[in-house]
C-alpha positions as CSV (number, residue, x, y, z in Angstrom):
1,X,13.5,7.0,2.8
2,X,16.5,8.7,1.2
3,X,14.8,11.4,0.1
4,X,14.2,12.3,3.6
5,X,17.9,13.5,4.3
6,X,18.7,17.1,3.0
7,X,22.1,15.9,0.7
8,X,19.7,13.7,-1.5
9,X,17.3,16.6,-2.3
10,X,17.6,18.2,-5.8
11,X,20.9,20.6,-5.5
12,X,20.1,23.8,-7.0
13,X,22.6,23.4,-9.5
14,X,20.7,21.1,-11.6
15,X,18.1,24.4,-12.2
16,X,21.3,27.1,-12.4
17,X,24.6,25.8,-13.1
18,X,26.8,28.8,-12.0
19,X,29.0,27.3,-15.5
20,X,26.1,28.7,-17.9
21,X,26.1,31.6,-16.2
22,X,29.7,32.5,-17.0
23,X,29.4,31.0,-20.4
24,X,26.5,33.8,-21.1
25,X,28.7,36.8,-19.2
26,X,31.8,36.0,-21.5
27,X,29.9,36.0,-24.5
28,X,28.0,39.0,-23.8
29,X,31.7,41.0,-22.6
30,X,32.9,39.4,-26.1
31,X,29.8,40.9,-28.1
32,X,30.0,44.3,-26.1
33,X,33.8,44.6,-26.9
34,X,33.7,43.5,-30.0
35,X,31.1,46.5,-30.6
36,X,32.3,49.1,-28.7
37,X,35.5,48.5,-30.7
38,X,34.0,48.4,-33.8
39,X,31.8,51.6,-34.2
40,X,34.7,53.2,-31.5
41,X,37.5,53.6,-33.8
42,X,41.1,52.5,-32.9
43,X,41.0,54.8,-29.5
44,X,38.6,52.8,-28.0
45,X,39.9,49.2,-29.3
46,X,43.8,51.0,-27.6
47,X,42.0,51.7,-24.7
48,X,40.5,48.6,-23.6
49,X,44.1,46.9,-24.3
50,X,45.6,49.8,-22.1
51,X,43.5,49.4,-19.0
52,X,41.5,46.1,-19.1
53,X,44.3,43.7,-20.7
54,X,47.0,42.5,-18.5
55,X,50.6,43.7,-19.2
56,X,53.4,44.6,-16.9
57,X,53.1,48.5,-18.1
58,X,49.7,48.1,-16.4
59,X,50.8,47.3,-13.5
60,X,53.6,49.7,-13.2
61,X,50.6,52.1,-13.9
62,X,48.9,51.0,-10.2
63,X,46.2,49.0,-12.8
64,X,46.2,45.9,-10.6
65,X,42.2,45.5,-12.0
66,X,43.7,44.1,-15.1
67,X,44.9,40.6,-12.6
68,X,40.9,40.3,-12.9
69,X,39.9,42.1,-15.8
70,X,41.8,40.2,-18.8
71,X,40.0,37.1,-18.0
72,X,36.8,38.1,-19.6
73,X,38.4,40.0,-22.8
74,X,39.3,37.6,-26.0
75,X,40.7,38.9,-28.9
76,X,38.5,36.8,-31.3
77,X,35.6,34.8,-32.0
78,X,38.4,31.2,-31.9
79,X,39.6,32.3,-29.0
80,X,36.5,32.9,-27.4
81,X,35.0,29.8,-28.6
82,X,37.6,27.1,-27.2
83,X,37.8,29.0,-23.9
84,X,33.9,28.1,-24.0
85,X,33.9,25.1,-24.4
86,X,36.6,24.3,-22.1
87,X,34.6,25.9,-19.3
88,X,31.4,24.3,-20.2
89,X,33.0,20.3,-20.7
90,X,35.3,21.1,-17.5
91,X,33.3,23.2,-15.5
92,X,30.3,20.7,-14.7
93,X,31.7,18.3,-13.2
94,X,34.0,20.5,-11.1
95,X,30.8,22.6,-10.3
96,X,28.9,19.4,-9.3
97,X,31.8,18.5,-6.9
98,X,32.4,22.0,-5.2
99,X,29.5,23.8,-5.3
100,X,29.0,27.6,-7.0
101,X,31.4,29.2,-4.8
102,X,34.2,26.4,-4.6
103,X,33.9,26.4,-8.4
104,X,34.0,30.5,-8.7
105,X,36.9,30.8,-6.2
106,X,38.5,27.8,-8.0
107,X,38.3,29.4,-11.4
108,X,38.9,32.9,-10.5
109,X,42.3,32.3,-7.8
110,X,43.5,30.4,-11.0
111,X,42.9,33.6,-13.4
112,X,44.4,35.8,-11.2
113,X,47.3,33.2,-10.3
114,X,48.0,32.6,-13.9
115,X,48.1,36.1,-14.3
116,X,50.6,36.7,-12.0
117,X,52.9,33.7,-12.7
118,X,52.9,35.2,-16.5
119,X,53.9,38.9,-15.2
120,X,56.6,37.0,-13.1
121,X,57.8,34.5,-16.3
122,X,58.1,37.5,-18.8
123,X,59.9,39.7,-16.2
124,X,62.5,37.4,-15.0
125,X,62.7,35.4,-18.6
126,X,63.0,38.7,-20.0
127,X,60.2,38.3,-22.4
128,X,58.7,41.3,-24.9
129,X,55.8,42.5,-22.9
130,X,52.7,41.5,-24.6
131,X,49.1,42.3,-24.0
132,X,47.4,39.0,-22.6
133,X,43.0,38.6,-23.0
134,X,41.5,35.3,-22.3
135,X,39.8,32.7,-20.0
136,X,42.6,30.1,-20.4
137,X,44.0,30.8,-17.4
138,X,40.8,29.8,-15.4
139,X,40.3,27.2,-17.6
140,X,43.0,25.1,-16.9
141,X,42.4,25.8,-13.4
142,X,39.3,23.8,-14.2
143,X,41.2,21.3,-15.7
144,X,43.7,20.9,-13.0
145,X,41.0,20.1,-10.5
146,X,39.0,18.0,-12.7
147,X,41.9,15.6,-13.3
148,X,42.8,15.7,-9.8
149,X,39.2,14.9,-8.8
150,X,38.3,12.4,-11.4
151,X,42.3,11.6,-12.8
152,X,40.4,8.4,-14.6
153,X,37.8,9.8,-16.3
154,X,38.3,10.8,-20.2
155,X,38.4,13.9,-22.3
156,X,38.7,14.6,-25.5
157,X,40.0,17.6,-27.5
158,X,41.0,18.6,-30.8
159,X,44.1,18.9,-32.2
160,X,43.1,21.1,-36.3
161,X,39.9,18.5,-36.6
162,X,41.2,15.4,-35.1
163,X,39.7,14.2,-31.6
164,X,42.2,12.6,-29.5
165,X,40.9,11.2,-26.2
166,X,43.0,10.6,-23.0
167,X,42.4,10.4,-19.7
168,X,42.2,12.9,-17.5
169,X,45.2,12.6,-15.3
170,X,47.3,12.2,-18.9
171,X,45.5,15.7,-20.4
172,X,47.4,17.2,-17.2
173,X,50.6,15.7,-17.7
174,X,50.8,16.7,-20.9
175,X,49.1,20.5,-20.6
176,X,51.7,21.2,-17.8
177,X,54.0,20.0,-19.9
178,X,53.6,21.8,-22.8
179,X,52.8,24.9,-21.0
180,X,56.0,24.7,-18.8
181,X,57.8,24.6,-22.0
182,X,55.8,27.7,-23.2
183,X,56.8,29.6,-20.5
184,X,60.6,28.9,-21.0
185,X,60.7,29.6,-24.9
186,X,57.3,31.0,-25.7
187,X,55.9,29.7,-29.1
188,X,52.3,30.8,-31.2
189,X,51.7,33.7,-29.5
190,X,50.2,32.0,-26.4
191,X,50.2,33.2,-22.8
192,X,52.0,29.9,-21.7
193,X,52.9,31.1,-18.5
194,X,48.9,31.7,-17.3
195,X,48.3,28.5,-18.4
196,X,50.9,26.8,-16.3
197,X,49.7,29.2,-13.3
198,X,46.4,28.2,-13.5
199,X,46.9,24.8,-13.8
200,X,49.0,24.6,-10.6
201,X,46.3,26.6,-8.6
202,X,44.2,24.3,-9.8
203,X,45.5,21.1,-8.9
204,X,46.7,22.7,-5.8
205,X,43.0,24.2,-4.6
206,X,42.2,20.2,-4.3
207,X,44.9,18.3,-3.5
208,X,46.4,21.0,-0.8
209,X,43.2,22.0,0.5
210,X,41.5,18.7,0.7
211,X,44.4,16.8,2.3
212,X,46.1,19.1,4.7
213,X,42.5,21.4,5.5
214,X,44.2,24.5,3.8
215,X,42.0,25.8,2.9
216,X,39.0,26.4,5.8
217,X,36.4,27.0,3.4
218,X,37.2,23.7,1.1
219,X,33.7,22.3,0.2
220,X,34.6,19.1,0.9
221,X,34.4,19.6,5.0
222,X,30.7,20.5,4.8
223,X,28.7,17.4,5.8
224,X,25.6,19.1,3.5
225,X,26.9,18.0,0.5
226,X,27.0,14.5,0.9
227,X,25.6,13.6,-2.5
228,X,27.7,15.6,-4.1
229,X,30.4,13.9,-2.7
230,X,29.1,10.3,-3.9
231,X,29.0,11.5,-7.4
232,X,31.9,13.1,-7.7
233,X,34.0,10.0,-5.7
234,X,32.1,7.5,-7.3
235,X,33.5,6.4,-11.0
236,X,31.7,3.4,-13.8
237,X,33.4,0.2,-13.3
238,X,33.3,-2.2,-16.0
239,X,33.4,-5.2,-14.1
240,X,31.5,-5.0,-10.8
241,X,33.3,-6.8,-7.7
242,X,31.0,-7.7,-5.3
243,X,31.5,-8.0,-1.8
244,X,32.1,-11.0,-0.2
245,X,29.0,-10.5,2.2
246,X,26.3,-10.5,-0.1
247,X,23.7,-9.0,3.5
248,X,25.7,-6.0,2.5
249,X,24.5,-5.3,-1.2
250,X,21.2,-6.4,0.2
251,X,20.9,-3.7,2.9
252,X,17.8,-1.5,3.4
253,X,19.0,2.0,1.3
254,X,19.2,3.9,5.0
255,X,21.7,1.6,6.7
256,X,23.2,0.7,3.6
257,X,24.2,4.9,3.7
258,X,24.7,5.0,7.3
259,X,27.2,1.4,7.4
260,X,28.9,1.8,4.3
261,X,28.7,5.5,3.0
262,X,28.9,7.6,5.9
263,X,32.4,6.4,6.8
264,X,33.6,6.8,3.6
265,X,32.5,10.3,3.4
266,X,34.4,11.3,6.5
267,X,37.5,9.9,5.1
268,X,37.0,12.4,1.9
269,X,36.4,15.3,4.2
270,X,39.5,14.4,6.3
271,X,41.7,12.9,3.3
272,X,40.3,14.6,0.1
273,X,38.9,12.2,-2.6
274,X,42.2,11.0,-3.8
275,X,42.4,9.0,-0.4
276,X,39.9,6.1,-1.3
277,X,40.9,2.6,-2.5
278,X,39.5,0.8,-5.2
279,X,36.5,-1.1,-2.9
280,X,35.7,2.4,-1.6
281,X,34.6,3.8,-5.0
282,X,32.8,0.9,-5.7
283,X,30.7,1.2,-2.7
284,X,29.9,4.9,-4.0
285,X,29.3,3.8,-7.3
286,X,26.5,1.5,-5.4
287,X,25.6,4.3,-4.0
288,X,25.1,6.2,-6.9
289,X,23.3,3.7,-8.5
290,X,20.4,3.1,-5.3
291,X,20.0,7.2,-5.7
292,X,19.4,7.1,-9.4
293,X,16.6,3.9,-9.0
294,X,15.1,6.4,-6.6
């Protein structure tokens, strides 16, 4: 009976995750840099930091390509590595809740708003005008949306080899943070001021464009996506609270989506996710759990 309506069909993202697929693109630009530069000589390693890597002599050179360029370069296998693995632990979820082209226009405006917020902080800070490579910028674009979308879920990351694990909302907090402070004294040769651009656009792509309508394509006003919607709004509770009208619980699975969920989902595409209480979550969550029985 659920299967019947076209949100609870298999989303092609399960098969093609558009997150692998820029996982496998920046390793193979890393690989292809790192050999080109290799068996190149110094002319060609000079050249791809002249025209690809973003600097404000590139842009006083007309090479505006390098807003979008620098985002796939790295300058080693490290950097490359935790840029990974922040796309692929960050980038599901925010994939799953926006779709392939929400999450490529999420992670890309962030990039290229990172990039610019670092031209702006080392021109008007004054700052020594440093090459900048890296996926950071995009990636804490990812992070900024996935703490605004699920604030209570938690990550964990390393600090040298210890794990510390916070939740998402917190990570935020202390990433803008840290990065704001970056900006203003720069420390460990770190693009700091990317970081805090891309963090912004990403908190901004959801909050702004779900709330106010911003943003005319925002995924979350297409009515097709409806199980996306119940996964991503939906979070584990431990201690279940429910409802005082037991009938409801015990609902056939279609009017238990068209009494309960529907309404809910119409308040995320008018209010944005951050707009449901408590008992609305838990509803989801119910909902979640009937389509995973399924």
């Amino acid at each position: 009976m659920l299967d019947d309506r076209s949100y609870m069909k298999s989303s092609p993202l399960e098969h093609r995750p558009v997150t692998i697929i820029l996982l496998i693109v920046l390793v193979v630009v890393f690989v292809l840099e790192s050999c080109l530069s290799f068996y190149g000589g110094p002319e060609v390693k000079e050249w791809f930091g002249e025209q690809l890597a973003l600097s404000i002599e590139g842009m006083r050179h007309g090479r505006v390509w390098q807003l979008f360029t620098f985002q796939f370069l790295h300058e080693n296998l490290w950097h490359l590595l935790f840029n990974c693995l922040g796309v692929f632990f960050l980038g599901r979820g925010v994939e799953d809740a926006l779709g392939r082209g929400g999450f490529l226009r999420l992670y890309f405006l962030s990039g290229t708003f990172g990039a610019v917020f670092q031209l702006l902080a080392t021109w008007l800070l004054r700052h020594s005008d440093a090459q900048v490579v890296g996926a950071s910028a995009g990636v804490m674009g990812l992070l900024g949306a996935f703490a605004t979308l699920f604030p209570m879920r938690d990550l964990t990351f390393f600090v040298f080899i210890f794990p510390i694990t916070l939740r998402a909302q917190y990570l935020l907090w202390f990433a803008l943070c840290l990065s704001a402070y970056g900006t203003i004294v720069p420390f460990s040769n770190v693009a700091h001021g990317a970081h805090l651009g891309g963090l912004v656009m990403g908190w901004a792509y959801i909050r702004w464009g779900a709330q106010r309508g911003g943003f005319n394509w925002h995924p979350f006003q297409t009515r097709h996506r409806k199980r996306e919607l119940v996964k991503a709004a939906s979070v584990k509770v431990t201690r279940w609270s429910r409802p005082k009208n037991r009938a409801v619980e015990d609902l056939p699975p279609e009017e238990f989506i068209s009494r309960e969920v529907d309404p809910i989902l119409d308040k995320i595409s008018a209010h944005g996710i951050q707009s449901l209480t408590p008992n609305e979550r838990q509803i989801l969550e119910a909902a979640r759990a009937k389509m995973e029985r399924r």
